[in-house]
N, C-alpha and C positions, 0 to 999 in steps of 0.2 A: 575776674573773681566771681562764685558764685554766689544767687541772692536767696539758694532755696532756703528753707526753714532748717534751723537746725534739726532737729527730727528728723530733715530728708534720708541721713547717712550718721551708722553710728560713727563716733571717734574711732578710730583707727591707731591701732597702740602697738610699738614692736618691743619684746623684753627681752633683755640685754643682762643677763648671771652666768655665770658659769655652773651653775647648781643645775640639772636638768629637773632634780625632785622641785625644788621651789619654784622653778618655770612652770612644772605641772600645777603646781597650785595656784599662781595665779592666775593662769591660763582658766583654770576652772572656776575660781571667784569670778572673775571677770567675764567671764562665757557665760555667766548666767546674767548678766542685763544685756536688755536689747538694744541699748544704747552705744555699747561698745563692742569692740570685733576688735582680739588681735590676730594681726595680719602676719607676724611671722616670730623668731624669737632667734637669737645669739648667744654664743658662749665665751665669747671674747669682745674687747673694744672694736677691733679689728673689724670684725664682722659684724659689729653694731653700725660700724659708721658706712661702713658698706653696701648694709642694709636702709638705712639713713637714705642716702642717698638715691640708692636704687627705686627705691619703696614710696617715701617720703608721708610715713604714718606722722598722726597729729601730732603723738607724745612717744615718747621713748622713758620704757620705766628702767632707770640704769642702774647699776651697779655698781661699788663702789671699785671693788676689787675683783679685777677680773687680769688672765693670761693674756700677753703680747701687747695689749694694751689697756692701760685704767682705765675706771669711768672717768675722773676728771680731764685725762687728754681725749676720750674718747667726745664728752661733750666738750671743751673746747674746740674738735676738728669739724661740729657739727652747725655749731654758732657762727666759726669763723667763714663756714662755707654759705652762709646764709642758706641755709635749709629752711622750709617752713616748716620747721621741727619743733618743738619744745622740749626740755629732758626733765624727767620727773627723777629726779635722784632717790637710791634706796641705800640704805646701810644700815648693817648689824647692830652698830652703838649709836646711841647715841650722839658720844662726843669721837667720832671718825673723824681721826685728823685731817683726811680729804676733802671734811666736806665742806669748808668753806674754800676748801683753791676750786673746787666744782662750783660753787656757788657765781666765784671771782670769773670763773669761765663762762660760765653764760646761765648757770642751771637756773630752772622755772618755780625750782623748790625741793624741799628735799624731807622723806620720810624713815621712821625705825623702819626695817620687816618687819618687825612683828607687830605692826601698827592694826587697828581692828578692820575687818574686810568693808564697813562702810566707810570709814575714815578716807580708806585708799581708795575709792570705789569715787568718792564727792571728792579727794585731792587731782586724779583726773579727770574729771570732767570741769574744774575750777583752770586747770593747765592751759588745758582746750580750749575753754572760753576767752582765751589770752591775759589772763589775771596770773597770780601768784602764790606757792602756798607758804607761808609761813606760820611755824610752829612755836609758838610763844615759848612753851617749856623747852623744845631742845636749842631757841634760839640764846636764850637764858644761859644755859649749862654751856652752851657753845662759845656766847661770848665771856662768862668767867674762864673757862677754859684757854682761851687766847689775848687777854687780856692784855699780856706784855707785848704782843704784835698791834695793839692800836696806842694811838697817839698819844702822847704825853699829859693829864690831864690839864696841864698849863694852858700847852697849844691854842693856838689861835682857827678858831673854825674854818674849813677851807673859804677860800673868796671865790671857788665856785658859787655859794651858795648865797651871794650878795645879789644874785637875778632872783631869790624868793621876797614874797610878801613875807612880814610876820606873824601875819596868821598860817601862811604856806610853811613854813620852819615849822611852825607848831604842830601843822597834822604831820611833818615830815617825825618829828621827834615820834608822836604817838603810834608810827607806822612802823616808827623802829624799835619800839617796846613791842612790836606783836601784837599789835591791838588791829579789830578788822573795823572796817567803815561805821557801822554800827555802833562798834564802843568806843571809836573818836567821838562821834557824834554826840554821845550821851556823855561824855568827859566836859567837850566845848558846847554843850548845848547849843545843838544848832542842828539841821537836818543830814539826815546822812547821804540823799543828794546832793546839798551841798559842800560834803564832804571829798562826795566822791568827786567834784567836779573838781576839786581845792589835791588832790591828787595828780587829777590829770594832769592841772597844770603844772604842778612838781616834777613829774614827769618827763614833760614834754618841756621844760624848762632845762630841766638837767640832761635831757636827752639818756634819758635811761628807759629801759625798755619793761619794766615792771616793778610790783614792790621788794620784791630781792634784790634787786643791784640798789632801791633806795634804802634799803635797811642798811646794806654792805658799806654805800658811802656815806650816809649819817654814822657811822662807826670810825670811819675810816678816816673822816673828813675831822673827826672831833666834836662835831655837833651833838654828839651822843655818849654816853661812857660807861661803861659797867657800874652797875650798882653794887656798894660793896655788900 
């Protein structure tokens, strides 16, 4: 592994649409920091993962809907191959009924297009740094949306979730409203250090690999529920 400074080497980003116009543009959003360099682009799942593999840029900003193959099979073949890849999900709406089987698949986090050029600009470089993006308002819209697909409000919280502390359930809950380190911390007054450390170990407890698969299972598990 290397220990240079991140600064050594921009992020390294392949984009994955079938649009060659919207490829141009973010090619040229993104061309203009020096922190980033994409390194190649695809029209298809196919040739996303291909490239994936080949290449092996930081993030893949993907698509949702794409020829011969989706984004969501496309980042499942990328996860499942342990790539040291990340996939920054993109889609048109924001309630794409894909995006949470992408999400289920391994994604890193998931954007509108027409999200503003800084927004997406700080969502890959947040990827990169191996964190997660979650978007409070289309997580919202998302989980009203799907609502009849999680758990019975009755349900019994999974008994995976009997290896947390109770204050670790508690940041897990505020992780799953879309709240970032900072507005836990000011919720549970406590530092947001300590917050983030009160993450990790949720994390590294539940063996999930960022805050999107702990959103997904606080939902999934029960531990969380749509607000009416």
């Amino acid at each position: 592994m290397s220990h240079q400074a991140p600064s050594a080497r921009p992020v390294r980003i392949l984009l994955a649409d079938d649009q060659p116009l919207l490829r141009t543009g973010f090619r040229m959003v993104l061309g203009a920091e020096s922190d980033l360099d994409v390194v190649a682009e695809a029209g298809d799942g196919v040739e996303a993962v291909e490239l994936s593999r080949r290449l092996l840029p930081d993030v893949v900003l993907m698509d949702i809907r794409m020829p011969r193959m989706d984004g969501v099979a496309a980042t499942r073949a990328i996860v499942d191959a342990r790539l040291p890849v990340r996939v920054l999900v993109l889609t048109t709406f924001d309630l794409d009924e894909y995006v949470v089987g992408a999400l289920r698949a391994g994604a890193s986090g998931f954007l509108a297009k027409d999200v503003p050029a800084e927004d997406l600009i700080a969502a890959i470089r947040t990827v990169a740094g191996g964190d997660a993006v979650v978007t409070p308002r289309i997580l919202r819209r998302l989980l009203d949306r799907f609502a009849d697909l999680l758990p019975d409000p009755a349900a019994t919280p999974s008994a995976a979730l009997n290896a947390l502390t109770d204050r670790e359930r508690e940041v897990l809950v505020q992780v799953a409203r879309g709240l970032s380190n900072a507005e836990i911390a000011t919720v549970l007054s406590v530092s947001e250090t300590t917050i983030k450390t009160h993450v990790g170990h949720v994390l590294t407890k539940l063996r999930l690999r960022d805050r999107v698969q702990a959103v997904v299972l606080a939902y999934e598990s029960g531990l969380v529920r749509p607000r009416a």
